[in-house]
PAFI-41696 format. One record per atom (N, C-alpha, C, O): atom name; y, z, x. Coordinates in pm, whole numbers, plus 50000, padded with zeros to 5 digits. Example, Ala and Ser with C-alpha at 12.3 -4.5 7.8 and 13.67 -1.06 7.14 Angstrom:
BEGIN
<N, <49431, 50780, 51319>>
<CA, <49550, 50780, 51230>>
<C, <49670, 50780, 51320>>
<O, <49668, 50846, 51424>>
<N, <49775, 50708, 51285>>
<CA, <49894, 50714, 51367>>
<C, <50003, 50787, 51290>>
<O, <50114, 50804, 51341>>
END
This chain:
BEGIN
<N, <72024, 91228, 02283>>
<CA, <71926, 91319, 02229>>
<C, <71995, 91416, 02134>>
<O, <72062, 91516, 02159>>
<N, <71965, 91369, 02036>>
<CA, <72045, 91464, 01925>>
<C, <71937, 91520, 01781>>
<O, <71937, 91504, 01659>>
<N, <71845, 91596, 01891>>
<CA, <71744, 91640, 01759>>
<C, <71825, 91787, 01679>>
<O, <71932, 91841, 01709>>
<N, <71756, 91811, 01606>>
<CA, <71828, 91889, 01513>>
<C, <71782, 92064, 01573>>
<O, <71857, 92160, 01588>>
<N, <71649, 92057, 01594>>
<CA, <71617, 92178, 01675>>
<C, <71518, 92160, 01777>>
<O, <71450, 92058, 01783>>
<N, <71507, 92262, 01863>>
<CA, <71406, 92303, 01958>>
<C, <71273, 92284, 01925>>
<O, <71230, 92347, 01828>>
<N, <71169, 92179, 02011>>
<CA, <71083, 92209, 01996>>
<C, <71002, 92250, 02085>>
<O, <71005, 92172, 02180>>
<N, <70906, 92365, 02104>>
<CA, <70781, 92476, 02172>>
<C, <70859, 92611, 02128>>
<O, <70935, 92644, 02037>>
<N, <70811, 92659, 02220>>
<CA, <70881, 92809, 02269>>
<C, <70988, 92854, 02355>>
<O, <70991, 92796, 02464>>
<N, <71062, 92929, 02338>>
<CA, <71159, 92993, 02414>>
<C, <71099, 93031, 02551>>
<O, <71001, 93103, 02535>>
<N, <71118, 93012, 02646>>
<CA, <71033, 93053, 02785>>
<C, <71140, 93114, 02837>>
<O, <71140, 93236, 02847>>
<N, <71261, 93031, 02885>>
<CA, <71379, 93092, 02981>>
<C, <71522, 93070, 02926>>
<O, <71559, 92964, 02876>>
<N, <71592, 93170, 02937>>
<CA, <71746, 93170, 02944>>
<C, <71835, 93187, 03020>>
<O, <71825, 93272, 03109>>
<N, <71914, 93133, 03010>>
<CA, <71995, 93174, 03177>>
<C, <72129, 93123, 03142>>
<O, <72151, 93038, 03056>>
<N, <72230, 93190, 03225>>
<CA, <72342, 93122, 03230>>
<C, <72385, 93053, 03327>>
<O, <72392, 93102, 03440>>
<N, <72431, 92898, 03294>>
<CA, <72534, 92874, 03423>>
<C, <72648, 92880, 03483>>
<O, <72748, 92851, 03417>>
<N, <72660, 92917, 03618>>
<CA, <72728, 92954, 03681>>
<C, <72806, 92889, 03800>>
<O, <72745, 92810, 03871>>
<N, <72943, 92918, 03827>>
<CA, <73051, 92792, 03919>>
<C, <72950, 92777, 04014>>
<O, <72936, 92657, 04037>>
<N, <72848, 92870, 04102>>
<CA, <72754, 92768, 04215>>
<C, <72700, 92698, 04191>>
<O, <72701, 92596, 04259>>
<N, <72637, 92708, 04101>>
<CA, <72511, 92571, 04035>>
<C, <72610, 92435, 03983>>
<O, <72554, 92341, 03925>>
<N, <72775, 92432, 04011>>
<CA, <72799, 92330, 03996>>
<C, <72877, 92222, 04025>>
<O, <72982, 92275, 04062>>
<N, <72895, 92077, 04033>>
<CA, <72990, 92043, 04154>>
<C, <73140, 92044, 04099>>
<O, <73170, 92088, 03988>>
<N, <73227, 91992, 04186>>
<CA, <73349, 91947, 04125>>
<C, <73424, 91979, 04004>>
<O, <73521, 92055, 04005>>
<N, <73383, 91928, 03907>>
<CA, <73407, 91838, 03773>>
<C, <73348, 91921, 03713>>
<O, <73345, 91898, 03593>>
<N, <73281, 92043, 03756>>
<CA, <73230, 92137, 03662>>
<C, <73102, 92134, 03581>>
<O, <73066, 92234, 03519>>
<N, <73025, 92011, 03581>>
<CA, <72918, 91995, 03575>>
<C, <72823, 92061, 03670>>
<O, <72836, 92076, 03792>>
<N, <72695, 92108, 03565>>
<CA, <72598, 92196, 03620>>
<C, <72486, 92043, 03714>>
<O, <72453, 91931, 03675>>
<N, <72461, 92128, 03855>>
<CA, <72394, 92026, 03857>>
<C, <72256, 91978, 03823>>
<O, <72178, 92065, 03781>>
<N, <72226, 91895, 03830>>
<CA, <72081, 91855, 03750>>
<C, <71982, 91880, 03817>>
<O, <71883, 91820, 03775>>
<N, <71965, 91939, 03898>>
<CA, <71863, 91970, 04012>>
<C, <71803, 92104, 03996>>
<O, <71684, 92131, 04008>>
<N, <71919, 92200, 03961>>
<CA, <71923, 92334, 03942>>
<C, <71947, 92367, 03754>>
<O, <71953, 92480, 03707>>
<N, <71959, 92231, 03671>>
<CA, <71873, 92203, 03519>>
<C, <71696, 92229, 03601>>
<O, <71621, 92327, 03595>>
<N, <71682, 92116, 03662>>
<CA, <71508, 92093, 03631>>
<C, <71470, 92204, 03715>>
<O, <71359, 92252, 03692>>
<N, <71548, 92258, 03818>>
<CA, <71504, 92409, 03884>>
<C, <71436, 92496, 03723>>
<O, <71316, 92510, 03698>>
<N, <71502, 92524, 03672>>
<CA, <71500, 92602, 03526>>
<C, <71394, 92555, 03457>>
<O, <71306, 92639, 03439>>
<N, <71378, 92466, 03421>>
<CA, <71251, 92342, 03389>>
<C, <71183, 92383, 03431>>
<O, <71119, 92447, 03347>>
<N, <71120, 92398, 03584>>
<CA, <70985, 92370, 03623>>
<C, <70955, 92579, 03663>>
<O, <70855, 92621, 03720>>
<N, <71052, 92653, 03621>>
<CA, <71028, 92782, 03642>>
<C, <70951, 92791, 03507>>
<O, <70832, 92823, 03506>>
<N, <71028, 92758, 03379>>
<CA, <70975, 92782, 03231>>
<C, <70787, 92705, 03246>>
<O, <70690, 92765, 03201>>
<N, <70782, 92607, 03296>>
<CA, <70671, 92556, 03337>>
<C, <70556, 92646, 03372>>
<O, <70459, 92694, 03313>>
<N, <70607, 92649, 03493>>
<CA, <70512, 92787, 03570>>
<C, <70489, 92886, 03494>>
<O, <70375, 92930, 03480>>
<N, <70594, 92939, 03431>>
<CA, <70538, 93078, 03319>>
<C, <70460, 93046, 03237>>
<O, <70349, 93099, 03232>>
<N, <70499, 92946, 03150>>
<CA, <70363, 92925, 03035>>
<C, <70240, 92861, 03111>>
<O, <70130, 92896, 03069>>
<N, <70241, 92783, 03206>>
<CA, <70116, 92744, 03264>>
<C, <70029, 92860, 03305>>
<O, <69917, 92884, 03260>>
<N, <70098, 92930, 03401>>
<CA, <70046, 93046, 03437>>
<C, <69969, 93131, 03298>>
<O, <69851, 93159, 03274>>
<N, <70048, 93146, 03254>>
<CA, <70002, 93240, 03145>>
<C, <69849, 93192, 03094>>
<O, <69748, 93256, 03065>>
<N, <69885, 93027, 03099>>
<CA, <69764, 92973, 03032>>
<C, <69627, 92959, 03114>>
<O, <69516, 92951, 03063>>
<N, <69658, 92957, 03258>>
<CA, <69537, 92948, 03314>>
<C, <69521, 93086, 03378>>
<O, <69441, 93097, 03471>>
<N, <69591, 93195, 03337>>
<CA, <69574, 93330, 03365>>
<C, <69509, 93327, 03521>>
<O, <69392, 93347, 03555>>
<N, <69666, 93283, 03629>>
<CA, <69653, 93253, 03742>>
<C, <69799, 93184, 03804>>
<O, <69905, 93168, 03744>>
<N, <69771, 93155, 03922>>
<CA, <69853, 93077, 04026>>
<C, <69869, 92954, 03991>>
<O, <69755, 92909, 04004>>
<N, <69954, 92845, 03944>>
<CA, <69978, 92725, 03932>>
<C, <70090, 92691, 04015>>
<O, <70152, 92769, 04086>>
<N, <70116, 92544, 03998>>
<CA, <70224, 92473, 04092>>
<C, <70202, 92340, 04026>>
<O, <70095, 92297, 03982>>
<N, <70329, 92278, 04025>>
<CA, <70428, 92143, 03984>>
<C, <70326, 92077, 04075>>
<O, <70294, 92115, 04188>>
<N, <70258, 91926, 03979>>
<CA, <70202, 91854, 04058>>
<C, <70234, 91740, 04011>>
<O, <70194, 91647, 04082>>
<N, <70323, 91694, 03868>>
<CA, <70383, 91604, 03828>>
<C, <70551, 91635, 03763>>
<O, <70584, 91749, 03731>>
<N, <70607, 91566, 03755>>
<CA, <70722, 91556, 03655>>
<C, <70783, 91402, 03623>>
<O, <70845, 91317, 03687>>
<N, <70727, 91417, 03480>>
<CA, <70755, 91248, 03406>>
<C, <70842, 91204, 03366>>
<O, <70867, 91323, 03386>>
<N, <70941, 91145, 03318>>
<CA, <71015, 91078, 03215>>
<C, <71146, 91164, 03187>>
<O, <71172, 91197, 03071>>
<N, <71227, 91200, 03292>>
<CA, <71338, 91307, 03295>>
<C, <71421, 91210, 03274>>
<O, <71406, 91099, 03325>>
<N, <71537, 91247, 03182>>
<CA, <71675, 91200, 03214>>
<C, <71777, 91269, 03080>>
<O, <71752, 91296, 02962>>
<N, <71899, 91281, 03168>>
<CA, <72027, 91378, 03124>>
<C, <72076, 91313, 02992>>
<O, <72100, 91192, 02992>>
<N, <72090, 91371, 02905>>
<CA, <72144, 91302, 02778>>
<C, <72277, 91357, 02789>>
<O, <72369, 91277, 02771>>
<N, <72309, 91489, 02817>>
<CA, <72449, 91554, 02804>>
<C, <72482, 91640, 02932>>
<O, <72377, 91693, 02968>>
<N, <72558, 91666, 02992>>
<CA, <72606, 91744, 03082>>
<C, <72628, 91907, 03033>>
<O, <72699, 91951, 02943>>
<N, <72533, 91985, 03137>>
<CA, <72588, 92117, 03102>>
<C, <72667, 92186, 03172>>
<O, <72649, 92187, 03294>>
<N, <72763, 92256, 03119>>
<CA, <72886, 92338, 03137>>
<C, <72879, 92459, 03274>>
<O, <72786, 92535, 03299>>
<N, <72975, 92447, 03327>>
<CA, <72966, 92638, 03385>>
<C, <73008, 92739, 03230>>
<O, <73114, 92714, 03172>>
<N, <72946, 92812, 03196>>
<CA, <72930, 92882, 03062>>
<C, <72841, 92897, 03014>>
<O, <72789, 93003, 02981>>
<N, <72796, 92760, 02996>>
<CA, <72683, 92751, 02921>>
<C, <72519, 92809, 02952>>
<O, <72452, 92816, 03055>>
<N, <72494, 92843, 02810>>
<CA, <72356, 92934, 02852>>
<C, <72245, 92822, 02806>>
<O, <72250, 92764, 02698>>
<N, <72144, 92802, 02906>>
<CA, <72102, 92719, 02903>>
<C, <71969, 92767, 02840>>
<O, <71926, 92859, 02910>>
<N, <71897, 92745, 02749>>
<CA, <71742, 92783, 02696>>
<C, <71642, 92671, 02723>>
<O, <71687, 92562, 02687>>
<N, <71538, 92666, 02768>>
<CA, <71380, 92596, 02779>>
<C, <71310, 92651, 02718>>
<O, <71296, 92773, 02710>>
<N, <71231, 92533, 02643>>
<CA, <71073, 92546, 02530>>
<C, <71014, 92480, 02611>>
<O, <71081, 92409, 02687>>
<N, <70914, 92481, 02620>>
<CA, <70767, 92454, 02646>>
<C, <70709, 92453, 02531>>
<O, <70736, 92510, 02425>>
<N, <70592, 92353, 02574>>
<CA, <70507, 92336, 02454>>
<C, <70340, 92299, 02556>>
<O, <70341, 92218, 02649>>
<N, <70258, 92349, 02529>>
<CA, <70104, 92264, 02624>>
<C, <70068, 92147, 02530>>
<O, <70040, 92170, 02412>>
<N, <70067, 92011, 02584>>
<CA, <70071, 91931, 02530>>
<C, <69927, 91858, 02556>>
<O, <69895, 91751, 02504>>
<N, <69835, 91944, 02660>>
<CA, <69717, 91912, 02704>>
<C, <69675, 91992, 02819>>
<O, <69743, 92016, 02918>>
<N, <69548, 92031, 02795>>
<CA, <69468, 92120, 02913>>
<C, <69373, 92023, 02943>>
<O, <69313, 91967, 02852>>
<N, <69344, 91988, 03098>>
<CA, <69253, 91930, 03156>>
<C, <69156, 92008, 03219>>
<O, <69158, 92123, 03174>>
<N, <69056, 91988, 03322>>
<CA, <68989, 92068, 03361>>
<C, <69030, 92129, 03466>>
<O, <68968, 92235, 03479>>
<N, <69140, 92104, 03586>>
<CA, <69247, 92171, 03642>>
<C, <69405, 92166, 03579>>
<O, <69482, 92257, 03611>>
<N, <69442, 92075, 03502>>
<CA, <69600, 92114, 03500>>
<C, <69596, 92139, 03354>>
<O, <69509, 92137, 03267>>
<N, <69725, 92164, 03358>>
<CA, <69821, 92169, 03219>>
<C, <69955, 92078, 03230>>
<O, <70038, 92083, 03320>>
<N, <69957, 91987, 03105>>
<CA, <70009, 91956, 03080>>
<C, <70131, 91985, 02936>>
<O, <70099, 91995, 02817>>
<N, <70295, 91994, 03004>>
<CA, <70367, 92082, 02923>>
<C, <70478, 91945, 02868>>
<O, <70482, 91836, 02926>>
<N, <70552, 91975, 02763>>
<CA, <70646, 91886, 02716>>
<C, <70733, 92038, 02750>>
<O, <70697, 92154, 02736>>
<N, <70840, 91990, 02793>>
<CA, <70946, 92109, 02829>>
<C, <71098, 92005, 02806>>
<O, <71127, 91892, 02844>>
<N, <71187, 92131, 02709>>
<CA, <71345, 92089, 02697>>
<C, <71394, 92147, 02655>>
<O, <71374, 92221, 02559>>
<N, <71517, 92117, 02751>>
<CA, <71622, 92182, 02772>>
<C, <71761, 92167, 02698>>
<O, <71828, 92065, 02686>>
<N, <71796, 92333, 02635>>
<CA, <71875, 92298, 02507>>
<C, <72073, 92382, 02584>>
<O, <72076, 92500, 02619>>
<N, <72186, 92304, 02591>>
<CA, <72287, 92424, 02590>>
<C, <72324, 92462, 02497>>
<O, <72327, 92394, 02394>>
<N, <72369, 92595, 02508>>
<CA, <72467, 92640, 02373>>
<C, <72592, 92614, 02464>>
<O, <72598, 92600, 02586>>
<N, <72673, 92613, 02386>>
<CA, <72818, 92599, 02443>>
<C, <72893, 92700, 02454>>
<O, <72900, 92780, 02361>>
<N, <72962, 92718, 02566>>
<CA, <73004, 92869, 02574>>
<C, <73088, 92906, 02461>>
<O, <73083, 93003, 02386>>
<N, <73208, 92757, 02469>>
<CA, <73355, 92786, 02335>>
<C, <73311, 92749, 02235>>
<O, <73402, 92771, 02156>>
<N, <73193, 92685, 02157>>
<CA, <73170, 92656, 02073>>
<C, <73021, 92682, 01979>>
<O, <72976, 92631, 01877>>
<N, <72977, 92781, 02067>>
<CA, <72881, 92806, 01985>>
<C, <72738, 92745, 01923>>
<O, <72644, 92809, 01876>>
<N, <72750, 92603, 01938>>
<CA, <72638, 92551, 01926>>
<C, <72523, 92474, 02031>>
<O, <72579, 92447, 02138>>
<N, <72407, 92441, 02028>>
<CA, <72311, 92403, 02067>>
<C, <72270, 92275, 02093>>
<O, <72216, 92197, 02015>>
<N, <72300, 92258, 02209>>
<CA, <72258, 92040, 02231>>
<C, <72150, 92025, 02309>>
<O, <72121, 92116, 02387>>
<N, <72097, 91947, 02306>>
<CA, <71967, 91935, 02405>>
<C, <72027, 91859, 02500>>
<O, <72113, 91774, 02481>>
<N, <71974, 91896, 02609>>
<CA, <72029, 91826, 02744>>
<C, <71958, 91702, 02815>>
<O, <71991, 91603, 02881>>
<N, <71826, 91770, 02755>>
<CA, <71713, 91673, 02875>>
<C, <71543, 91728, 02789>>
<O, <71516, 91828, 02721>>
<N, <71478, 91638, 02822>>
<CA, <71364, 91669, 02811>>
<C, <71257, 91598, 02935>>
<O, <71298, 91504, 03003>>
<N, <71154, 91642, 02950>>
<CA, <71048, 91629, 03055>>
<C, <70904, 91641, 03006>>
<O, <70858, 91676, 02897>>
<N, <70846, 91599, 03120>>
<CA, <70694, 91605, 03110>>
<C, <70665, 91709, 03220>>
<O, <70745, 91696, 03313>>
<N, <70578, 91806, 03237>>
<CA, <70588, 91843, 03359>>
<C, <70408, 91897, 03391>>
<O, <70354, 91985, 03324>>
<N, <70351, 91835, 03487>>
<CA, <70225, 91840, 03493>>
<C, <70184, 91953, 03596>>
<O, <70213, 91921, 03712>>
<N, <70118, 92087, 03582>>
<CA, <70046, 92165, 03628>>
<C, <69940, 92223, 03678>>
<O, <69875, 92294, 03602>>
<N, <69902, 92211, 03798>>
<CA, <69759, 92236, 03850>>
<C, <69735, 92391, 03868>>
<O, <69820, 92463, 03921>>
<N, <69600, 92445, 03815>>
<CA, <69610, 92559, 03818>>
<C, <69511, 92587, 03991>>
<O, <69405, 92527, 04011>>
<N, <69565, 92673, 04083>>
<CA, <69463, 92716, 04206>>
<C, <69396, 92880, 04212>>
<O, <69406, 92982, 04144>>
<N, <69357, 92856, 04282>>
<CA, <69229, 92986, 04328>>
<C, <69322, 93062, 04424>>
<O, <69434, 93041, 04471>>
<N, <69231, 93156, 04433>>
<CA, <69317, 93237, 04616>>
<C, <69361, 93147, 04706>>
<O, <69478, 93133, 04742>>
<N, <69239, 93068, 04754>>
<CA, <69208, 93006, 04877>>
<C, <69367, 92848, 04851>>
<O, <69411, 92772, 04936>>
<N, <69401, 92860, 04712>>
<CA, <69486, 92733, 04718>>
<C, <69414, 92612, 04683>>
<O, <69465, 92502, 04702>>
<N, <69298, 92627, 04631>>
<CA, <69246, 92482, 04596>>
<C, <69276, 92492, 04449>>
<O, <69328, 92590, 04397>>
<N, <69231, 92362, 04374>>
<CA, <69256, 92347, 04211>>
<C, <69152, 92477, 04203>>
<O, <69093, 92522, 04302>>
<N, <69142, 92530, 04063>>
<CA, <69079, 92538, 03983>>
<C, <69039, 92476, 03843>>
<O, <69096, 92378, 03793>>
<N, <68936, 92544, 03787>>
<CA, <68923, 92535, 03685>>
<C, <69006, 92618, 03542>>
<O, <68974, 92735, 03519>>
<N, <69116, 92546, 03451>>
<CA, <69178, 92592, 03387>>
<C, <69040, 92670, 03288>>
<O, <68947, 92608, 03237>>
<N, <69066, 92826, 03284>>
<CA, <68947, 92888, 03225>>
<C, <69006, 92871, 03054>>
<O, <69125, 92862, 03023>>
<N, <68882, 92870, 02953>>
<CA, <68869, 92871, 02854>>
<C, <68949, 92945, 02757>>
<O, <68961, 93059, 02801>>
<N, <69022, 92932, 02623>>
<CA, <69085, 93022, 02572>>
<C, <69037, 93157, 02547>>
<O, <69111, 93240, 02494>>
END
């Protein structure tokens, strides 16, 4: 995955850090899509101005390994509103700590149901 830039929005930044990673110094990928499905929740949320939760995640896989250093950024993009979920294209870009530039790591699908108090779906309300 070697696109030239980011595509959605900036949602989350973060750095990684020696817990989030094993051995060999690689971040692990679990605590990548941890980061993923938080950036998720924020723009979903935002969008159904409410409570949502992860009810899919599609077509993941690691193109590059990220660093302990490295600051990791997620875009989001809504790639579709249904009558309960949202659907987001979300990816994940590192900068490199010693070098300064920007690789994409991974990209995803990540599907969002928006709920009520009570915890059932709702209806994603109107713009």
């Amino acid at each position: 995955m070697t696109d030239a830039k980011p595509n959605g929005a900036l949602t989350l930044r973060t750095v990684a850090m020696p817990a989030d990673a094993n051995p060999a110094g690689d971040i692990f990928g679990g605590w990548v899509m941890a980061q993923m499905d938080l950036a998720s929740g924020i723009t979903a949320s935002e969008r159904a101005k409410g409570r949502v939760v992860t009810a899919a995640v599609k077509e993941m896989a690691f193109a590059l390994p990220v660093k302990i250093g490295d600051t990791l950024s997620v875009f989001t993009t809504i790639e579709r509103v249904g009558r309960t979920s949202i659907t987001l294209s979300v990816e994940a870009w590192a900068t490199r700590a010693r070098y300064n530039n920007m690789e994409k790591v991974t990209a995803a699908t990540f599907i969002m149901v928006a709920l009520d108090e009570s915890g059932q779906p709702m209806p994603v309300p109107a713009e």
